[in-house]
C-alpha positions in Angstrom: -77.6 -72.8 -84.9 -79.0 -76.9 -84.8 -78.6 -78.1 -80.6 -75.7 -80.2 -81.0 -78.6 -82.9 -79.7 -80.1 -82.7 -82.9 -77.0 -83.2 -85.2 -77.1 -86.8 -86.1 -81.0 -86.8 -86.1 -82.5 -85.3 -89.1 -82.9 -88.1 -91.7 -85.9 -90.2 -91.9 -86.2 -93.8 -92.4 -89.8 -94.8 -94.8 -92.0 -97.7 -93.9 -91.2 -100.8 -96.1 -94.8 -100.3 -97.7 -94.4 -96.8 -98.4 -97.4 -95.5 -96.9 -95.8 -93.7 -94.0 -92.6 -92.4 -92.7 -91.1 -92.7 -88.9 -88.5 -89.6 -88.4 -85.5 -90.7 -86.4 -86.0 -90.2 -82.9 -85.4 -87.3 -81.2 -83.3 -87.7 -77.9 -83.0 -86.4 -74.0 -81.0 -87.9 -70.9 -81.6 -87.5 -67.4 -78.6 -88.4 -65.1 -80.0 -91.7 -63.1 -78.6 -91.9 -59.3 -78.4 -95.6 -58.9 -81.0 -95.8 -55.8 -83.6 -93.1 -56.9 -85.5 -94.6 -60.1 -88.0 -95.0 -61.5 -89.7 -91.8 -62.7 -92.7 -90.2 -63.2 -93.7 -89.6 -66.6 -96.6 -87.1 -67.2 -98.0 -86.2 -70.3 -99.0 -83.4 -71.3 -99.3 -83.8 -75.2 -98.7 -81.0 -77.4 -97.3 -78.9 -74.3 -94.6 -81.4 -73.9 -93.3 -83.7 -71.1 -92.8 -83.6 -67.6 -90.6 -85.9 -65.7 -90.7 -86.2 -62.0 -87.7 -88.0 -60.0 -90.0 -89.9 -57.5 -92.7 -92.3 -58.2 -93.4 -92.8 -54.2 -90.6 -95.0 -52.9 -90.9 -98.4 -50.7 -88.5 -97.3 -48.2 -90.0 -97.0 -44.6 -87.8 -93.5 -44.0 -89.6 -89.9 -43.0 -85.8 -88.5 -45.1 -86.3 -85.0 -47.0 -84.8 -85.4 -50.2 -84.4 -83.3 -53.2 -86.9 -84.2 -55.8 -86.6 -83.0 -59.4 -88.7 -81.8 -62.0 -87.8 -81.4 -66.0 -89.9 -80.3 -68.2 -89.6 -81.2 -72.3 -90.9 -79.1 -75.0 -92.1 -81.6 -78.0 -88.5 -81.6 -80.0 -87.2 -82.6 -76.3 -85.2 -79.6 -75.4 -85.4 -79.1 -71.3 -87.0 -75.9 -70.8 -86.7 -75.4 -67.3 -86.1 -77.9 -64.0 -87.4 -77.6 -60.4 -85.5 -78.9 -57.4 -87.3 -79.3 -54.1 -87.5 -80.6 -51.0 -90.0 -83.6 -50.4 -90.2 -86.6 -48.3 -89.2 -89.1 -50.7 -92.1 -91.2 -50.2 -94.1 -88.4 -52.3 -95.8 -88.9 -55.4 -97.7 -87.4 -58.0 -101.5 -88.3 -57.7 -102.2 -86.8 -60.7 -102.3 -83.6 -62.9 -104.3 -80.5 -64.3 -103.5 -78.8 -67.4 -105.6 -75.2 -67.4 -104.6 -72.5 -69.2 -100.8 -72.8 -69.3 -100.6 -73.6 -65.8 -100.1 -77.3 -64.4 -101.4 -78.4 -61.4 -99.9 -81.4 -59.6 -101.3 -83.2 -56.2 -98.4 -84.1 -54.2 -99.3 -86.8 -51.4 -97.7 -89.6 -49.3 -97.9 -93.1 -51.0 -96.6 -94.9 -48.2 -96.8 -94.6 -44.6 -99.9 -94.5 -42.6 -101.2 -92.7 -39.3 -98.3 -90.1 -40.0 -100.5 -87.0 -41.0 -98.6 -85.5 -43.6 -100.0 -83.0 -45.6 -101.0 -83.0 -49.4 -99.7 -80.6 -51.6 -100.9 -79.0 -54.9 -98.2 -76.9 -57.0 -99.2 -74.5 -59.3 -96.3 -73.9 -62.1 -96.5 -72.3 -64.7 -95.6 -74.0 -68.1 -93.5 -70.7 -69.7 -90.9 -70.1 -67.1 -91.5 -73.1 -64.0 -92.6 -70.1 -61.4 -94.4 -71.8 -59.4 -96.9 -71.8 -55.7 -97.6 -74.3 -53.4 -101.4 -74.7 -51.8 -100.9 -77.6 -48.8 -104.6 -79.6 -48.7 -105.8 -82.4 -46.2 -103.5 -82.0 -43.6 -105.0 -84.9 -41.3 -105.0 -87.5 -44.0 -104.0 -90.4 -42.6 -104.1 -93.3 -45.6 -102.0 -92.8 -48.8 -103.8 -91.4 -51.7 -105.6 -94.0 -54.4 -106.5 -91.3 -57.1 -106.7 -87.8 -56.7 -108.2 -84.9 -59.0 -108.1 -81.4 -59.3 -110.6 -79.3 -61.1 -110.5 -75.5 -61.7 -110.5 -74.7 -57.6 -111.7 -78.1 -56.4 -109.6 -81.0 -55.0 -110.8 -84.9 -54.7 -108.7 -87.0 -53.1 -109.7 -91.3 -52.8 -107.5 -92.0 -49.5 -107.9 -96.3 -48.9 -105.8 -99.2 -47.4 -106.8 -102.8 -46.7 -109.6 -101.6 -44.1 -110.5 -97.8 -44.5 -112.0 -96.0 -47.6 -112.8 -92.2 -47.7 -113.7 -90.0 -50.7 -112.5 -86.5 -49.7 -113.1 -82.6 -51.6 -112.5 -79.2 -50.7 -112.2 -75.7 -52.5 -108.4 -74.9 -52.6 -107.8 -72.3 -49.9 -110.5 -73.6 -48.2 -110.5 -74.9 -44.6 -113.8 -77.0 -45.0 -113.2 -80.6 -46.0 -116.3 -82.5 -46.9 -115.9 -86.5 -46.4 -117.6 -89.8 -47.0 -116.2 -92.7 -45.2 -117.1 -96.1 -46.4 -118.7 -98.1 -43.4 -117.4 -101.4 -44.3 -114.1 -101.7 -46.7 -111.9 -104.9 -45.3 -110.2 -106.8 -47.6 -111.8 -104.1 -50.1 -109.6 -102.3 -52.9 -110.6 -99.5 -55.1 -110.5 -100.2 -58.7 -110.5 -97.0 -60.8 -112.1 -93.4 -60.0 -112.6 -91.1 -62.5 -113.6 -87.2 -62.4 -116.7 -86.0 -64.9 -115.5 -82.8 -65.2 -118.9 -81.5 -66.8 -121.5 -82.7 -64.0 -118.3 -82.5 -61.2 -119.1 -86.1 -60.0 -116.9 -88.1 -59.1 -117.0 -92.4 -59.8 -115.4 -94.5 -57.7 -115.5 -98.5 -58.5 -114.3 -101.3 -56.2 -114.3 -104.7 -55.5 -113.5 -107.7 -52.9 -110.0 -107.8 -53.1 -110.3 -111.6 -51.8 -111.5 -112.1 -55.5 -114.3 -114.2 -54.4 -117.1 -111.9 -55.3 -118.5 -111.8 -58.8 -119.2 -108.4 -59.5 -117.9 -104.9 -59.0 -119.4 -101.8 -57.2 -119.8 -98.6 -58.7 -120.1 -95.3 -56.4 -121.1 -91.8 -57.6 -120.5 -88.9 -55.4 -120.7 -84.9 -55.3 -118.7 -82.2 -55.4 -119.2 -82.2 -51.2 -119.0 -86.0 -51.0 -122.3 -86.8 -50.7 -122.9 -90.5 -52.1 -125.6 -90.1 -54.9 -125.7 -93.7 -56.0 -124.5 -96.7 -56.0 -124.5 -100.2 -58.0 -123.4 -104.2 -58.5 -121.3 -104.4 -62.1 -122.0 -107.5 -63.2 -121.8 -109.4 -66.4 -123.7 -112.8 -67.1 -123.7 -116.0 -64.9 -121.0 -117.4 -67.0 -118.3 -114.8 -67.0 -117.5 -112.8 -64.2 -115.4 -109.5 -64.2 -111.6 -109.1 -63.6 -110.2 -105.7 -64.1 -112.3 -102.5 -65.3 -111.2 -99.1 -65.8 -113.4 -95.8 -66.1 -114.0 -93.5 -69.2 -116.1 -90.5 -69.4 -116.6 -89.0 -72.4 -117.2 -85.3 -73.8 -120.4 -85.5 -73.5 -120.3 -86.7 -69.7 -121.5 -90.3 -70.2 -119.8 -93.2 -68.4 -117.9 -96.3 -70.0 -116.8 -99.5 -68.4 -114.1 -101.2 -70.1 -112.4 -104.8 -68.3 -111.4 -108.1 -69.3 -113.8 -110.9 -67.9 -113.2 -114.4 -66.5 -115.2 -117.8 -67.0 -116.9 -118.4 -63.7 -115.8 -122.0 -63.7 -112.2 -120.4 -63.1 -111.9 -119.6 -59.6 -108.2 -117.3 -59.9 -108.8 -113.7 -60.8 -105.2 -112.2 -60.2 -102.5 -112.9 -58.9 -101.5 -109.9 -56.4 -98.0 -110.4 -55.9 -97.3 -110.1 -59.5 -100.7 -108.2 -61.0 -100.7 -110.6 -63.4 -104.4 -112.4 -64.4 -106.3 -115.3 -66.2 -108.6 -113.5 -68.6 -111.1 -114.9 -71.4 -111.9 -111.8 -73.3 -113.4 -107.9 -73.0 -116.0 -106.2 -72.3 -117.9 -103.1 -72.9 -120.4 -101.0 -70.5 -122.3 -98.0 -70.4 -123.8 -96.2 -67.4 -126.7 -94.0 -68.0 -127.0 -92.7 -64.4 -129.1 -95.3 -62.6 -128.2 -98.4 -64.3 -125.7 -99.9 -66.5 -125.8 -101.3 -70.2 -123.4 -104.5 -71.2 -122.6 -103.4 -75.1 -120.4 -106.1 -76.4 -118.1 -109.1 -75.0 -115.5 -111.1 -76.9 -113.8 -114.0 -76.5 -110.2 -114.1 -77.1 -111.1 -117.2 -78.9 -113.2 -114.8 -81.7 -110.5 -112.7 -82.2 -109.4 -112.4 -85.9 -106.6 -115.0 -87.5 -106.1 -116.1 -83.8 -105.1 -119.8 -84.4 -102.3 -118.1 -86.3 -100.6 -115.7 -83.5 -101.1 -117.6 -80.2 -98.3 -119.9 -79.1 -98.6 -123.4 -80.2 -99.8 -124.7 -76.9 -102.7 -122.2 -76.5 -103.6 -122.9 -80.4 -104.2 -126.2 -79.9 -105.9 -125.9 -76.3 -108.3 -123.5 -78.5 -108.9 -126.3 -81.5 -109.7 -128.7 -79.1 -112.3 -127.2 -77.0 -113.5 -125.8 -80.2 -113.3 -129.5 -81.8 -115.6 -130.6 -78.2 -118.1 -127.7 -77.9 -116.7 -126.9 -74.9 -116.8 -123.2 -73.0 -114.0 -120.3 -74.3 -110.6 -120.4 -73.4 -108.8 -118.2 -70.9 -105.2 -116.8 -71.3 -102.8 -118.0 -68.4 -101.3 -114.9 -67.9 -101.9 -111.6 -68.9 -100.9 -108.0 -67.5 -103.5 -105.4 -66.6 -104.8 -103.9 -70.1 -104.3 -100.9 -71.3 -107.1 -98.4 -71.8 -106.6 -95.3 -74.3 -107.5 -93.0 -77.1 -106.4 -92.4 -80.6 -107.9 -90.4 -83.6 -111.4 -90.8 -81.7 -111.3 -94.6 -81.2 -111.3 -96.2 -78.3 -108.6 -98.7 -77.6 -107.9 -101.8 -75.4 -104.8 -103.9 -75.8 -104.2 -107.2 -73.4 -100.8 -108.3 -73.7 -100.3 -112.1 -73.1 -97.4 -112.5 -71.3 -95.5 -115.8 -69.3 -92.7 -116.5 -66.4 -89.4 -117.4 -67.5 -86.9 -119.7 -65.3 -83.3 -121.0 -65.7 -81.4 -123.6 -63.8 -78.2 -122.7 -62.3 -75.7 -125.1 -60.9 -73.3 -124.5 -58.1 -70.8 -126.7 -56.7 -70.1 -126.9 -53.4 -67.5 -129.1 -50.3 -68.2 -131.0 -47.5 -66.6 -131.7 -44.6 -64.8 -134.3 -46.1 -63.6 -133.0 -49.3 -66.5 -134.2 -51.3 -68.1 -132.5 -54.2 -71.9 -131.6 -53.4 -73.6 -130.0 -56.7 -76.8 -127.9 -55.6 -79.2 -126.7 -58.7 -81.6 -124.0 -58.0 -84.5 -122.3 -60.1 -84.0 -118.5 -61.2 -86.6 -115.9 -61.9 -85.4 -114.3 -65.3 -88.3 -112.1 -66.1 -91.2 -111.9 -68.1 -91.4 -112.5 -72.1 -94.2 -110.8 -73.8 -95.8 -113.7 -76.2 -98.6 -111.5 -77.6 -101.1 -108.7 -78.1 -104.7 -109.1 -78.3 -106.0 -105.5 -79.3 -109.9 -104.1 -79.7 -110.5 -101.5 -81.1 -114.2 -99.8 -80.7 -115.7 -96.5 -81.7 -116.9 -93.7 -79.2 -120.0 -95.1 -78.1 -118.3 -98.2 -76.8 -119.2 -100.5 -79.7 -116.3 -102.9 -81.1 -115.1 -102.1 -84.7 -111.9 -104.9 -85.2 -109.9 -106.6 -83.6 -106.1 -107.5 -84.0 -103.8 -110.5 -82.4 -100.4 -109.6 -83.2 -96.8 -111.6 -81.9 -94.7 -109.3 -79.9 -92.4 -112.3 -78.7 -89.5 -110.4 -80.6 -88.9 -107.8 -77.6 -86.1 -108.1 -74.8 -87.3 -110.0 -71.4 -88.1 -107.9 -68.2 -88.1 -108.2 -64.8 -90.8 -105.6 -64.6 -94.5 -106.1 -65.4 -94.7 -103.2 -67.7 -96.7 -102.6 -70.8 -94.7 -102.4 -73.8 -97.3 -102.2 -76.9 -99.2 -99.2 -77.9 -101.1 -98.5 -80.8 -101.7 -95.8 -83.7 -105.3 -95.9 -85.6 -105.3 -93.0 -88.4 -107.7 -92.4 -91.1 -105.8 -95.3 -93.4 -104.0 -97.4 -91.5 -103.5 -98.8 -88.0 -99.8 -99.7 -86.8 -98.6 -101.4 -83.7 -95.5 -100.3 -82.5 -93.8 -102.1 -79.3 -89.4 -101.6 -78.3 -86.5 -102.5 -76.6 -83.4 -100.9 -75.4 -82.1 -100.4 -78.8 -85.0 -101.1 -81.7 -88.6 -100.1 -82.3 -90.5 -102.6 -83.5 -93.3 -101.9 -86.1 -96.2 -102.7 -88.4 -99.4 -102.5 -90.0 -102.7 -104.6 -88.4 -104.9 -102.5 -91.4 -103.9 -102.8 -94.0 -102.2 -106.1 -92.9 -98.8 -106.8 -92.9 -97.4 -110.2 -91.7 -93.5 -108.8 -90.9 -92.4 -106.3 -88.4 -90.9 -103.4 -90.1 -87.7 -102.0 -87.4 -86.3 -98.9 -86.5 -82.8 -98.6 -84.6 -82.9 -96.1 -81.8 -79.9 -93.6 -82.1 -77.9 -93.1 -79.0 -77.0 -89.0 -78.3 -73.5 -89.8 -79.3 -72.2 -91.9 -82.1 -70.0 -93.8 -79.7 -72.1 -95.0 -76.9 -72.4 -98.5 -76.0 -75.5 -100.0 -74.3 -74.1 -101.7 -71.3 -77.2 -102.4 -69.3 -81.0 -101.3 -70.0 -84.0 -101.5 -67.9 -87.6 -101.2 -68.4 -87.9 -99.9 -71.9 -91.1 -99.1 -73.6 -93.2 -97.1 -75.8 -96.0 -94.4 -75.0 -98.1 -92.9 -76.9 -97.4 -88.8 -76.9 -99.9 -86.4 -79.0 -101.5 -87.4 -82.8 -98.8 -89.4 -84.1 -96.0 -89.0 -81.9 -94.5 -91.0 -79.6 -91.9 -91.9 -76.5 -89.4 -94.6 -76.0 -88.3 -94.1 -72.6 -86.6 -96.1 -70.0 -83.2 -96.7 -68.1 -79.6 -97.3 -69.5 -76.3 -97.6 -68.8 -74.2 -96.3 -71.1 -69.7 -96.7 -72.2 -68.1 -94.3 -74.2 -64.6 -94.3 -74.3 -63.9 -91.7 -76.6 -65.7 -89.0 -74.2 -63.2 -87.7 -72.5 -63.9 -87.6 -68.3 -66.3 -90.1 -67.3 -67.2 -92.9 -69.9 -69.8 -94.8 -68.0 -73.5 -93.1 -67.4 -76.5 -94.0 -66.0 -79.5 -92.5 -67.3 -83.0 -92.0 -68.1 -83.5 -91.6 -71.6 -86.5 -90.4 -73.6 -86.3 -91.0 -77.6 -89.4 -89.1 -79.8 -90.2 -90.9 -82.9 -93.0 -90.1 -85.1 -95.3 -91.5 -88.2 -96.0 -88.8 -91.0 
């Protein structure tokens, strides 16, 4: 017998060019309370999906609440849920996958001086039977990044003034500890775990944004500090963002998006939102680091053709006068992942949208007094600037693509990924109700679409919030976000709130 999810699913739709086919999506819904979004989305590829209820909230409140967890098989059929009690500023640090069994670090994102615990749960993927191991119990700072490692926890515990790099053994009542002697106005970066050689990488920088270099921070499995080093680029370009890769093999990789040092703004911290002239590559071999390739968004393939008019002709002139690269006014944190054994870093160009509204008002005497005002209505996505390198780090293409066909938001999320198989590479970006999609090799100059399905024929998209598109395992993919939902033909209630995640995949 077919779920009675899967009824109006199974018939595929075939690219335009012929070359590959994207299956209908596949389709789950989480019942949304109205105050208690957004979610936590972890990935665990071919094992499924796990989706927790609490992302660390902003509220200043020590309330227990339940907190829930679902866990998705790959055709999206719920295979078990876990309800506990948390505080419900908790969040999930990060994961483990090991042999069937996930391990999550639990920890306070938001209060300080409060000593709460950290917790790891154990569950087990099968059946959700799970354990709970409570770590760190005089941590005092919410939790940057946190590991876990066969029977080994690092936790990265920073504010605005205090750094620490923390490990014990799990069960364990020795915590080892490095405190960083000077940290104000500091801010970590990214910290990665090398799971062969068990060290631990920590990069930060001056979160004034006046320096012009990062700091990298190597540490042991007792927190020892075994090195540590300035990341910088050339005197004309200084670093922005970076993010931290280790390989298979154990090697090091620093990926980031570089500014020209003429231009004093780096990012703006309200919004995360940056200037940005181009990437950059890096390798560290231990005791010093290698700059492998840089590139100007300026040098990026048939870009003349896919930047907006005003930053196309900004580029021909100070290409016409000799002058230095341009930068990008605004452009969202990049994105830093893997497909098929490339390497792949996507910038997404990205501006501020206003509207005017009018309002009359009446004086004392009668009198009609207009009063105009500015609106923030979100964010439009303009376009994608995507490099793709090979695994030692080394650029093999480059794409520009338009994305200025999807929905506004009001939340700086990311809303491209990309597919690179043997053949072809695709682009594929959504909103609430289409996925957008196409090929960058070979090239194709139109968007092909696909039209999500709802889970009944007769639901009507009222409202939807922060949609988007993540890569899954190989070919497969999520469109996930928030939406509020009519159907008056159900009988009962015919208004929903949810959190909806749709599986669509190229064959």
């Amino acid at each position: 017998m077919i779920p009675r999810f899967l009824l109006p699913l199974l018939c595929l739709v075939t690219f335009a060019t012929g070359f590959s086919q994207l299956d209908r999506p596949l389709r789950a819904e989480i019942p949304v309370s109205q105050g208690f979004f957004p979610f936590a989305l972890i990935n665990l590829e071919e094992k499924g999906v796990l989706v927790h209820t609490a992302t660390g909230d902003a509220q200043r409140t020590s309330q227990y609440t339940a907190q829930d967890f679902f866990f998705y098989d790959v055709f999206l059929r719920q295979k078990w849920q876990i309800r506990m009690q948390f505080p419900i500023e908790y969040a999930v640090v990060n994961h483990a996958l090991n042999e069937g069994n996930l391990q999550l670090i639990l920890r306070n994102q938001t209060y300080r001086n409060t000593h709460t615990p950290t917790f790891l749960m154990n569950v087990n993927l099968n059946d959700g039977a799970l354990t709970i191991d409570t770590l760190f119990t005089l941590a005092k700072t919410p939790t940057t990044a946190g590991f876990v490692h066969h029977s080994r926890v690092w936790l990265v515990q920073t504010d605005r003034s205090d750094c620490s790099v923390n490990t014990a053994k799990i069960g364990d009542t020795v915590l080892h500890k490095y405190d960083f002697p000077r940290f104000s106005n500091q801010e970590v970066v990214d910290a990665v775990l090398d799971t062969i050689s068990q060290k631990l990488y920590l990069l930060y920088a001056d979160d004034t944004r006046r320096d012009d270099f990062f700091r990298l921070a190597v540490f042991d499995t007792v927190a020892n500090l075994l090195h540590t080093q300035e990341i910088r680029l050339n005197e004309q370009t200084r670093p922005v963002q970076a993010k931290l890769k280790v390989d298979t093999t154990g090697k090091l990789f620093i990926f980031g998006t570089y500014n020209l040092a003429s231009e004093r703004q780096r990012m703006d911290n309200n919004d995360r939102v940056t200037t940005s002239a181009g990437l950059f590559s890096m390798s560290f071999d231990g005791s010093s680091t290698k700059l492998l390739s840089m590139q100007n968004y300026a040098d990026f393939d048939s870009v003349d053709m896919r930047v907006s008019p005003e930053q196309s002709r900004t580029l021909r002139q100070r290409r016409d006068r000799r002058q230095q690269p341009f930068s990008l006014d605004v452009l969202l944190p990049f994105q830093l992942s893997e497909t098929n054994h490339n390497l792949v870093l996507i910038g997404e160009s990205i501006s501020r949208e206003y509207r005017t509204t009018t309002q009359t008002f009446y004086d004392y005497y009668g009198r009609v007094v207009p009063y105009t005002s500015t609106v923030f209505d979100g964010y439009s996505f303009n376009d994608a600037f995507i490099w793709l390198l090979d695994p030692s780090g080394i650029p093999r293409k480059n794409y520009v693509s338009d994305i200025s066909m999807t929905l506004n938001s009001k939340t700086l999320i990311h809303k491209v990924t990309l597919f690179a198989g043997k053949n072809e590479t695709v682009l594929l970006f959504a909103n609430a109700t289409n996925v957008f999609y196409k090929s960058l090799d070979p090239y194709e100059v139109s968007h092909q679409t696909l039209r999500l399905q709802p889970l009944h024929r007769t639901d009507r998209i009222v409202e939807d919030h922060d949609s988007r598109i993540l890569h899954w395992y190989d070919s497969h993919f999520l469109v996930v976000g928030y939406q509020t939902i009519q159907n008056n033909m159900r009988r009962g209630e015919n208004r929903r709130v949810v959190f909806y995640l749709s599986k669509i995949s190229l064959d």
